[in-house]
N, C-alpha and C positions, 0 to 999 in steps of 0.2 A: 608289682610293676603295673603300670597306668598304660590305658591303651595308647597316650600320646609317646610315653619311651618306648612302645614297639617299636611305634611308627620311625621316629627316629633314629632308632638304631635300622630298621629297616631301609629307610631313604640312605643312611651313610653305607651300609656294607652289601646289600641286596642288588644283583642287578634289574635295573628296574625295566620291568618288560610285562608287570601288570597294576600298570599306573590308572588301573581305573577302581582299584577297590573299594570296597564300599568301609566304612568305617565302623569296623567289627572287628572283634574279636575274642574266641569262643572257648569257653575253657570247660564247659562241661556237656556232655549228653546224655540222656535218658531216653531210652522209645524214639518216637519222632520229636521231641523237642531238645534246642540247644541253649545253654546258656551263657550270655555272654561275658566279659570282663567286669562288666557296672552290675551283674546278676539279673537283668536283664532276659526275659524266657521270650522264643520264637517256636514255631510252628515251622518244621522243614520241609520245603516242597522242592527242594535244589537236591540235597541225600548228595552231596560230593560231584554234583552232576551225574546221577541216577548210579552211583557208586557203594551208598548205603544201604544196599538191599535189607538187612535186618535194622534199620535204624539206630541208637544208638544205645550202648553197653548191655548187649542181647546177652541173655547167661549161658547159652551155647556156645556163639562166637567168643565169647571173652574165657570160656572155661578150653574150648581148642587152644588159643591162643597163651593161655597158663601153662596148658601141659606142653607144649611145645617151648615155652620160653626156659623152663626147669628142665626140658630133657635135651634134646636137637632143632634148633630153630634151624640149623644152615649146616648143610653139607655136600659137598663136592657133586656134580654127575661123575665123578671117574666110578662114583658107588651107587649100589642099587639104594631107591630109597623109597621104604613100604608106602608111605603116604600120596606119593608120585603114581604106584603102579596103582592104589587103588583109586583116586580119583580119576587116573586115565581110563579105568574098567567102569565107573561108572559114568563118563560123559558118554561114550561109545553106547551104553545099556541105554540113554535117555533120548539118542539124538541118530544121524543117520550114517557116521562115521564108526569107522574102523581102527583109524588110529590116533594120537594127541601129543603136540608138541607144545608145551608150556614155554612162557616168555614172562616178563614184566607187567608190558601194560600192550595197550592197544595196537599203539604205532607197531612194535615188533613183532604183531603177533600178523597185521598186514603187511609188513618188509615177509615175514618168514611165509608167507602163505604164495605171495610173487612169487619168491625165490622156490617156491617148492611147484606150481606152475610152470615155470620156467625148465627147474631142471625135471620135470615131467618129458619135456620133449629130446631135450638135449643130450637124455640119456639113449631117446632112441636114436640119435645121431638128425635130429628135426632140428631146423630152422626155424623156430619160431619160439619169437622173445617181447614182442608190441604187447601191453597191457591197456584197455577202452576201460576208464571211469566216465562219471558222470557231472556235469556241471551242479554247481551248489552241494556237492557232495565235501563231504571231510572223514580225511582217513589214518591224519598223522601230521608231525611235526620235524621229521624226519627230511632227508633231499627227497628222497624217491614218495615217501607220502603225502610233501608238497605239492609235487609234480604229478598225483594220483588226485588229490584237491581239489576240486573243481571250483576254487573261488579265486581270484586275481589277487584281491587283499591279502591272501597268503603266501601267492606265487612271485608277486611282484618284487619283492625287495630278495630274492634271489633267482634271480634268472642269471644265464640261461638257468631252464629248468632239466635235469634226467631226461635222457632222450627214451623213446620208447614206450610212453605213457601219454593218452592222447584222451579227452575229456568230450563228451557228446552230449546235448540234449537229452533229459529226462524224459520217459514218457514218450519220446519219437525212437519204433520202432524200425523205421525204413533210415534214420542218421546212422542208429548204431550197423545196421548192417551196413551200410555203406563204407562207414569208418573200418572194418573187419577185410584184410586182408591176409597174403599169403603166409606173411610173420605177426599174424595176430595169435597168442598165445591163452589170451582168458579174458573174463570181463569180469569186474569188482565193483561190486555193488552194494548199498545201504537197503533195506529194503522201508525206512524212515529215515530220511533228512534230519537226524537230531540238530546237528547242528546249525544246518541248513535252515533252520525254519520250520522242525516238526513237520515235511511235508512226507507223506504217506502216500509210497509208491501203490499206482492201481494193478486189481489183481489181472489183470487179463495183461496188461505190458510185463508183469513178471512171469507170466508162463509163456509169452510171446519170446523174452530172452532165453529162457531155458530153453525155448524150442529152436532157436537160433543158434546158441552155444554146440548144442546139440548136432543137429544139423551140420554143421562148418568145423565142428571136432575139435572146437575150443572149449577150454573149463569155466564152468561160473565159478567166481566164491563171492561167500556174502559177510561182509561184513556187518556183524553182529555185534560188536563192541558194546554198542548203547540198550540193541532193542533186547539184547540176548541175555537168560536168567530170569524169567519168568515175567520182564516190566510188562509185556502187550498183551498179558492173561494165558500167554501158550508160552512153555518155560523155552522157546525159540520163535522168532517172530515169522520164519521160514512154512510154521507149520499151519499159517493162516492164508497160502497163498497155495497150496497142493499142490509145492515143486520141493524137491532138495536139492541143494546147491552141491558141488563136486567138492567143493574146502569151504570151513566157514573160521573165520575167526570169533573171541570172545577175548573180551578184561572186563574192565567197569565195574559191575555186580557182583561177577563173578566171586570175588574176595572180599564181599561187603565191606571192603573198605583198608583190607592187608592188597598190596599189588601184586595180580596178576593176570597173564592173558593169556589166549589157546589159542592155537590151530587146531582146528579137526579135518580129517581127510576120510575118504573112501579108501579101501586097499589099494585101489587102483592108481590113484590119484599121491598117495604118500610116498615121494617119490628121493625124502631124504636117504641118502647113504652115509657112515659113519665119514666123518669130516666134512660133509654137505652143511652142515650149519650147528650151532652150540650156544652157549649161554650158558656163565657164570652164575648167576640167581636163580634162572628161570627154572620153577618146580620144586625147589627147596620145599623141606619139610611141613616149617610156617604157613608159607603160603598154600600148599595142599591142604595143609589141616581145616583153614579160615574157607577154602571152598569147599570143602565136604563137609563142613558146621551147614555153611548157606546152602547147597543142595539138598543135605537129609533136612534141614528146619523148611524149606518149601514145601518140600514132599509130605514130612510128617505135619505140619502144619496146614496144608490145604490152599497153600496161599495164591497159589494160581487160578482156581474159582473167586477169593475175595478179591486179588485183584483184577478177572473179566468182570466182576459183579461191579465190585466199586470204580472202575477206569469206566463202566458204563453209564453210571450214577452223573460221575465226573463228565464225559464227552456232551450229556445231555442237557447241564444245565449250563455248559460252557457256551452252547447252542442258544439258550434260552438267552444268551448277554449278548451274543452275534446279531441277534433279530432285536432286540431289545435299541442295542445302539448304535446309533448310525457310523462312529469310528472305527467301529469293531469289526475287519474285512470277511474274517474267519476263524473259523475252531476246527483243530484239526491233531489227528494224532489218535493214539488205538491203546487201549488197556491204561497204565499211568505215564505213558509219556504224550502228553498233551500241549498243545497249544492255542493261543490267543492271538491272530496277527493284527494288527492295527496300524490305520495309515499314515503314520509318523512316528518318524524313532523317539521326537520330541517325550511323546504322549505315554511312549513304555517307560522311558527314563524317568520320566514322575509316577509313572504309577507303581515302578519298582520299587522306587522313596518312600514311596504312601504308607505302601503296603509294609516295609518294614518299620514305619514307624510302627504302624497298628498290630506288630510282631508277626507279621507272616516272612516269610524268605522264598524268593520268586527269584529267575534269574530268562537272562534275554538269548534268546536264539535269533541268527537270520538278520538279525536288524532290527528289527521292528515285529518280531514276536517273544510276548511271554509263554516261556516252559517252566512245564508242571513236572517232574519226576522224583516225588517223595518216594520215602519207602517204601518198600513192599505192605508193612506193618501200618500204614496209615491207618487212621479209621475216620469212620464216618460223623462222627461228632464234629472233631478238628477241620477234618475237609469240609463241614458246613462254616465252621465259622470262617475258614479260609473264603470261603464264596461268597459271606454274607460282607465281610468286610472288600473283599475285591467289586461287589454290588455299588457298598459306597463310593468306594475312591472313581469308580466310572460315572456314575450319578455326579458327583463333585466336578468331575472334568466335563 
């Protein structure tokens, strides 16, 4: 089949709701490189939007993945299921939670983390149900994760939006307290803008929230979807700012690449009771196995030094292209989720083109910045030529 009869069958039976794709399509992977339908090799700096933690056909992941296909890929929660209890034992041993609810992907694992905020209070017979995000934030696709969103482009072609979720300036301390009232219930936070634009919350506003949260007897949770599983060189990107959050969610990484997401909570804070919330997938066998391949190969691997080492390598010479040219506003981002902002969406659109002509795979955040979040397993060779050919395509423009 020719990439033009995807495409066709795609335009007649697809609903088309990602009309901007790029003209790909990828039939094989190795490491960090993917191949395309004409054989075609790229260099992956996208990893599923920072989803391919072990890059691709890793002999850990794909041997989980075997044994689980020949024995129980999928089985009810009415039953205990050993792969479920042990990777709930080992997120709790790595991070600052006590207990763990598995979901799909990201969006549910921030519905379920609300919902567990929520009935935090409701169970002491408290009135308070108001969730504060943040503008330029993203946290789902969902109603209520729309309406947690903080971008209009999302909100807009469903309004009204969920009541009870109100969006504040980033970065201003004295908005969110203000916005925090008597049924203000938790704040929900990115602690990086992935989608936003790679912007990287400063560390003194995040322990000014915590001390606020605090203070006023609301919960933080952090939404970790993107930065969470090792991408920012600390296997939680929480652990760069000297606070822990009260619930944090996870997907993305997490199952390099099989779907799943987590809530984690404190004792205190897990405030499900049996019929308080459920899911048909979430936690299955499959996907437990695919996240305890990716946990124990970080750990036994070392990968969270290569990548503080290489995401520093990365930050510095993204730097060197900032001062170098005058389009380039900023470089921005911590360990391998990076960015490049530039002053026109124009100028990313073509250098998105460039770049995959010359086989690299770059993808746009924010509008007008390119995001870097390859593998874990990147290495330093690839990331040069990634650099050296991104060097050109800005030199050209």
């Amino acid at each position: 089949m020719t990439l033009e009869n995807i495409k066709n069958l795609n335009d007649k039976y697809f609903v088309n709701i990602y009309n901007g794709r790029y003209p790909l399509c990828f039939i094989n992977g190795d490491g960090v490189i993917l191949t395309d339908i004409s054989g075609k090799k790229y260099v992956d700096f996208v990893a599923g939007i920072a989803v391919n933690t072990l890059g691709y056909n890793h002999p850990t992941l794909v041997n989980a993945i075997y044994e689980k296909a020949k024995s129980v890929m999928h089985c009810s929660n009415f039953y205990f299921i050993k792969e479920q209890a042990i990777l709930a034992e080992k997120l709790c041993n790595i991070s600052f939670g006590n207990k763990v609810f598995f979901t799909n992907s990201g969006t549910e694992a921030n519905e379920g983390a609300i919902k567990m905020a929520k009935r935090y209070f409701s169970k002491q017979g408290i009135k308070k149900h108001k969730i504060i995000t943040l503008k330029n934030s993203f946290h789902g696709r969902t109603l209520a994760m729309v309406a947690a969103t903080g971008q209009e482009k999302y909100q807009k072609p469903y309004m009204p939006l969920v009541n009870g979720i109100v969006n504040v300036e980033k970065g201003n301390v004295a908005a969110l307290e203000n916005a925090i009232d008597d049924e203000t219930c938790a704040v929900m936070m990115e602690l990086i803008q992935g989608e936003g634009g790679v912007l990287l919350m400063g560390k003194e506003y995040v322990q000014a929230v915590r001390k606020l949260c605090s203070d006023k007897g609301i919960l933080l949770i952090f939404d970790e979807v993107q930065t969470g599983i090792g991408r920012t060189g600390k296997m939680f990107a929480y652990e760069h700012f000297g606070v822990t959050p009260d619930i944090m969610t996870l997907a993305k990484g997490l199952g390099g690449g099989f779907p799943i997401g987590a809530i984690i909570a404190s004792d205190t804070y897990a405030s499900f009771e049996p019929g308080d919330h459920g899911t048909t997938f979430g936690g299955n066998p499959m996907a437990c196995a695919c996240a305890q391949a990716v946990l124990n190969t970080i750990i036994k691997d070392n990968l969270l030094v290569h990548v503080e080492t290489l995401g520093k390598y990365l930050g510095d010479k993204l730097k060197d292209l900032e001062v170098k040219y005058n389009f380039v506003c900023k470089s921005q981002g911590m360990g391998l989720l990076r960015g490049l902002k530039f002053d026109d969406k124009v100028i990313l659109a073509t250098i998105i083109n460039k770049m995959m002509d010359k086989g690299f795979l770059l993808c746009p955040s924010g509008g007008n910045t390119l995001r870097m979040v390859p593998p874990l397993i990147m290495d330093k060779v690839n990331l040069n030529k990634m650099l050296d050919a991104l060097n050109e395509v800005l030199s050209e423009i």
